[in-house]
C-alpha positions in Angstrom: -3.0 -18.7 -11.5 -5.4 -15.9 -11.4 -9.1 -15.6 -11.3 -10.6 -11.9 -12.2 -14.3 -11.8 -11.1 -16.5 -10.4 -13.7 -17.4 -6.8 -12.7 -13.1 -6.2 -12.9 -12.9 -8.4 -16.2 -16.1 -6.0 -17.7 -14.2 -3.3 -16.5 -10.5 -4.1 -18.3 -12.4 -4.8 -21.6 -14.0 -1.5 -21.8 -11.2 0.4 -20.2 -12.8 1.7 -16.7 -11.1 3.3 -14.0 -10.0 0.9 -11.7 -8.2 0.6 -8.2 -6.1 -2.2 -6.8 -5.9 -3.4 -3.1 -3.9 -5.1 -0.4 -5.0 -7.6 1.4 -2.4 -7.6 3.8 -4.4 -4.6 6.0 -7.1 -7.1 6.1 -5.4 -10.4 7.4 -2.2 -8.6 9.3 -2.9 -4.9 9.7 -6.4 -4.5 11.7 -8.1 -6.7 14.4 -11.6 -8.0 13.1 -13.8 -6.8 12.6 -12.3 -3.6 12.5 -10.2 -4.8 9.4 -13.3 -6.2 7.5 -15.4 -3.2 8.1 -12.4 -0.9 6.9 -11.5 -2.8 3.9 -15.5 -2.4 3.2 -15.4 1.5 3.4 -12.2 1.9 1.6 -13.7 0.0 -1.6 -16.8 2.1 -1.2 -14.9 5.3 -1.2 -13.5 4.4 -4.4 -16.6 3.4 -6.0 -18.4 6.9 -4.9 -15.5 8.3 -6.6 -16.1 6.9 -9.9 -13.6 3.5 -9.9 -13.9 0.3 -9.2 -12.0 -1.5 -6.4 -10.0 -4.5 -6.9 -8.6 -6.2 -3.8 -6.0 -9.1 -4.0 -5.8 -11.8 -2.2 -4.7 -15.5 -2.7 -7.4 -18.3 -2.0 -6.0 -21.8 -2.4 -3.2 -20.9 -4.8 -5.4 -18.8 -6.9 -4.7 -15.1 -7.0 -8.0 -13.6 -7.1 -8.5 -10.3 -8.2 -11.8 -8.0 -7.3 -12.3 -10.4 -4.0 -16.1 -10.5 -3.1 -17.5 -9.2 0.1 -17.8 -12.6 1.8 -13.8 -13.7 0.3 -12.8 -10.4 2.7 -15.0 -11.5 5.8 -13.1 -14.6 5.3 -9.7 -13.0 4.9 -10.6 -10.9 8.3 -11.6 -13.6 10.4 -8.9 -16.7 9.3 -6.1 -17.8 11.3 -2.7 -19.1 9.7 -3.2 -16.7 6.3 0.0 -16.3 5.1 1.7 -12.5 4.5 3.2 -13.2 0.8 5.8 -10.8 -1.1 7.7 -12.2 -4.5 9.5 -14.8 -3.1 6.9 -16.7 -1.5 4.4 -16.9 -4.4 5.8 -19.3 -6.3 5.0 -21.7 -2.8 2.1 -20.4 -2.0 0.5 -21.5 -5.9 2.1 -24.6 -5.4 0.8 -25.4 -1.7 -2.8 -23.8 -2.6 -2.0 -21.6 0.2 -4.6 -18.5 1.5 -2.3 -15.8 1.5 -2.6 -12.4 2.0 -0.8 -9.9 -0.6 2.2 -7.4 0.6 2.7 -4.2 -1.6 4.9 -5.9 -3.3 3.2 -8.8 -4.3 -0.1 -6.9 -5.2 1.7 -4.9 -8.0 3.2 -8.2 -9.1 -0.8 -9.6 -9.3 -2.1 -5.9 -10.6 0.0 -5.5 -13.4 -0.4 -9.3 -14.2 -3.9 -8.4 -15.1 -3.7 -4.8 -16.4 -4.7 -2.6 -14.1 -2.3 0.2 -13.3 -3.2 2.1 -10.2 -2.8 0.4 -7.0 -4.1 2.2 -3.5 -2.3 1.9 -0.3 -1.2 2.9 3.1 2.6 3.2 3.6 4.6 1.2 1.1 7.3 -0.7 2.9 11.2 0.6 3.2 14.6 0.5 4.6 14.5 -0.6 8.2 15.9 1.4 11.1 19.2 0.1 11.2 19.9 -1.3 8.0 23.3 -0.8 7.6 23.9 -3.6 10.2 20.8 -5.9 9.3 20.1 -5.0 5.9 16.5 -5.4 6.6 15.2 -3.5 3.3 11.1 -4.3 2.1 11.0 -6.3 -1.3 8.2 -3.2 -1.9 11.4 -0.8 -3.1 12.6 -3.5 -5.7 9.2 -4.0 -7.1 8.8 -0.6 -7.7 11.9 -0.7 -9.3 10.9 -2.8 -11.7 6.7 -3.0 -11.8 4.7 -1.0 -14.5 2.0 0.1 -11.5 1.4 3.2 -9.8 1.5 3.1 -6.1 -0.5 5.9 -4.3 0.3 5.5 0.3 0.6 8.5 2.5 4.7 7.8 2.4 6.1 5.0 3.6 5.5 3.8 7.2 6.7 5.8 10.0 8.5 2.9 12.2 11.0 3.1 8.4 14.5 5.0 8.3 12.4 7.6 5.8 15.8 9.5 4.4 17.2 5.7 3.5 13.9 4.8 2.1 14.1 8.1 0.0 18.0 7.3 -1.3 17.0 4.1 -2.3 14.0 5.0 -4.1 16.2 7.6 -6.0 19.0 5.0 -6.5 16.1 2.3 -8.0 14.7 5.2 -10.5 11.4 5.7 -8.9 10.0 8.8 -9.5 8.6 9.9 -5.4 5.6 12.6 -6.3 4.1 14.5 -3.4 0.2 15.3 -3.6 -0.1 18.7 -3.2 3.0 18.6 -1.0 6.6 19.3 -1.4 7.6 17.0 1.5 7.3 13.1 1.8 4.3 12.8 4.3 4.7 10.5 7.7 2.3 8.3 7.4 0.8 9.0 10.2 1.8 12.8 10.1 1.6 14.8 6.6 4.9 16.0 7.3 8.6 14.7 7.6 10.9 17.3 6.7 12.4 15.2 3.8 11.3 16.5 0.1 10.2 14.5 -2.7 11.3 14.6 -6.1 8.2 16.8 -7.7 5.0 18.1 -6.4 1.9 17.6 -8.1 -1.3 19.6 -7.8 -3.8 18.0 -9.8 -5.1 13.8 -10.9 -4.9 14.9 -14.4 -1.7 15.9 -13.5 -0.7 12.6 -12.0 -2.4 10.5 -14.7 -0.6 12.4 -17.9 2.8 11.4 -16.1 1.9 8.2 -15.8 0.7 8.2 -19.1 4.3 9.4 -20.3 5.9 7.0 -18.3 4.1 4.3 -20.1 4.0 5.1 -23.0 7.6 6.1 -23.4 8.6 2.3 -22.4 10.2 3.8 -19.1 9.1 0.6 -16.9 8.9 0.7 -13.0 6.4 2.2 -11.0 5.5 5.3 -9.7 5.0 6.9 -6.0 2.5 9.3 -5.3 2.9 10.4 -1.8 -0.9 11.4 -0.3 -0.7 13.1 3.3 -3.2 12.0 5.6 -5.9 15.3 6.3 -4.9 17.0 9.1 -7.9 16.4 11.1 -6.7 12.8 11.5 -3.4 13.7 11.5 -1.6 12.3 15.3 0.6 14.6 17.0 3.9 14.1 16.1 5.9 13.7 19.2 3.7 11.0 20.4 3.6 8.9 17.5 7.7 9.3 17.4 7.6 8.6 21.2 5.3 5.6 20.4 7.6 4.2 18.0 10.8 4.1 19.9 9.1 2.1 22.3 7.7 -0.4 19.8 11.1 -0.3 18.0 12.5 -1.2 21.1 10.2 -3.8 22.6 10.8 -5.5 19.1 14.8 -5.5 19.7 14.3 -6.9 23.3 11.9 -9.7 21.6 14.3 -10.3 18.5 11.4 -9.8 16.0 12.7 -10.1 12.8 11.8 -10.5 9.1 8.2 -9.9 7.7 7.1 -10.0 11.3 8.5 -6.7 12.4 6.3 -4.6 11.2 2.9 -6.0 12.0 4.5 -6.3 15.8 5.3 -2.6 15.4 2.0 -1.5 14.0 0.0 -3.6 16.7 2.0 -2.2 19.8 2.0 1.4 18.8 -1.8 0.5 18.4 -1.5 -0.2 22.0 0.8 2.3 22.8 -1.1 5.3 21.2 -4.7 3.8 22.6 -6.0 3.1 19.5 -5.8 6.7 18.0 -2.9 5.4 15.5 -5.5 2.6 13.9 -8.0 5.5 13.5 -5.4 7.4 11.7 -4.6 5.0 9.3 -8.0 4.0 8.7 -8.6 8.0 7.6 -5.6 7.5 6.0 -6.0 5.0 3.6 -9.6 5.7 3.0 -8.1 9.4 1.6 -5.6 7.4 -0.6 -8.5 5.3 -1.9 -10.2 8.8 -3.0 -7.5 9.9 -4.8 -6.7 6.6 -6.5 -9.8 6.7 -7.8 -9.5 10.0 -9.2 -6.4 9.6 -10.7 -7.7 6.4 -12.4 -10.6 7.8 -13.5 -8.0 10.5 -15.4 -5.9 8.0 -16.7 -8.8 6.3 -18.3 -9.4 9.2 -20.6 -5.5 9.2 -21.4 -5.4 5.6 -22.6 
């Protein structure tokens, strides 16, 4: 059930550095053709940096992996694609479903075909609340339990971060800040929660993962990236912006894998566009450092 375009198959035979992608960001996160243009960039930013990018999608039941230019324009600009996590692949082969790839299920397709580091950006989490709806992302469980390294800029700021963090701890994933001793934001490098170990360096990052690996430990691995300061929002009105969100999403009853592209889009709304523009820098810095990281790891291997 998967198709691996050539440049990405070249690539596994001969070991390259390579750098798995969402398509989720294209088909839920982003209006086009801002979403198109983005997911463009962000694959361009990790082939100056010395990888190759390979974004997952599903196209009529077939996982593809390294989709092509035009397979994204398509993903940007289709109605009715599908937002798929474990559960729902299983259908979405059968039915020959377009489907666009969650966290979750993108480290299920990445590690399917070998590649190990997978770019991001904000994995998904414990929901506000979730000790009355237990609302918790699939994400946490499948990097429980999948051999991929996941790099985001923290999980995403509408999440109960500190329950997000026990869990992660609970589940055995090792959370590794960038440079940082605190879990970033998303939107804001800092939360005031620490992670488990800072690292300074990508060779750093890619001889843990190498360790990892090749001591049998499965599971993945976070790598928490905080976005620049220069794109950074100000804090108390992102947080102000997300209590409103969280609330107009109550008063709706938005529930289930619809929450948080609601939440996203209104604090979109909310924030005047300057949130989109920060997670645009933001995942383009992950994709930078993905790339780096991969490009270490390749020498380990």
């Amino acid at each position: 059930m998967i198709k691996i375009n050539g440049e990405i198959k070249k690539a596994l035979k001969e070991g390259l550095p390579i750098v798995a992608l969402e398509s989720t960001i294209i088909s839920h996160g982003m209006p086009y053709p801002k979403n198109v243009e983005t997911a463009l960039k962000v694959e361009q930013a990790i082939r100056d940096n010395g990888a190759i990018p390979a974004t997952i999608g599903i196209i009529d039941g077939i996982a593809v992996v390294g989709m092509t230019p035009d397979e994204i324009e398509q993903f940007g600009k289709r109605k009715g694609i599908v937002k798929v996590s474990r559960r729902d692949l299983p259908v979405v082969y059968a039915k020959k479903m377009w489907a666009a790839t969650t966290v979750a299920a993108t480290m299920i397709i990445a590690n399917q075909a070998g590649i190990e580091v997978f770019v991001t950006g904000g994995i998904g989490g414990v929901h506000r609340h979730a000790e009355t709806t237990m609302d918790i992302s699939a994400d946490l469980q499948e990097l429980a339990k999948t051999d991929v390294t996941v790099i985001c800029a923290g999980a995403k700021a509408i999440l109960d971060l500190p329950l997000t963090l026990e869990y992660l701890e609970t589940m055995g994933v090792p959370v590794l800040g960038y440079q940082t001793k605190e879990l970033p934001a998303f939107y804001t490098p800092r939360s005031g929660l620490g992670v488990d170990y800072e690292i300074v360096s990508c060779k750093e990052a890619a001889e843990i993962i190498y360790h990892k690996r090749h001591n049998h430990l499965s599971g993945g691995i976070l790598i928490a990236n905080p976005i620049p300061e220069k794109y950074a929002m100000d804090a108390k009105i992102i947080n102000d912006a997300i209590k409103k969100a969280l609330s107009e999403a109550d008063k709706l009853g938005i529930k289930g894998k619809e929450v948080t592209p609601f939440l996203l889009k209104t604090i979109v709304d909310l924030t005047g566009g300057d949130s989109l523009e920060s997670n645009i820098h933001l995942v383009i810095n992950n994709a930078i450092l993905g790339a780096k990281i991969s490009q270490e790891y390749a020498l380990l291997k």
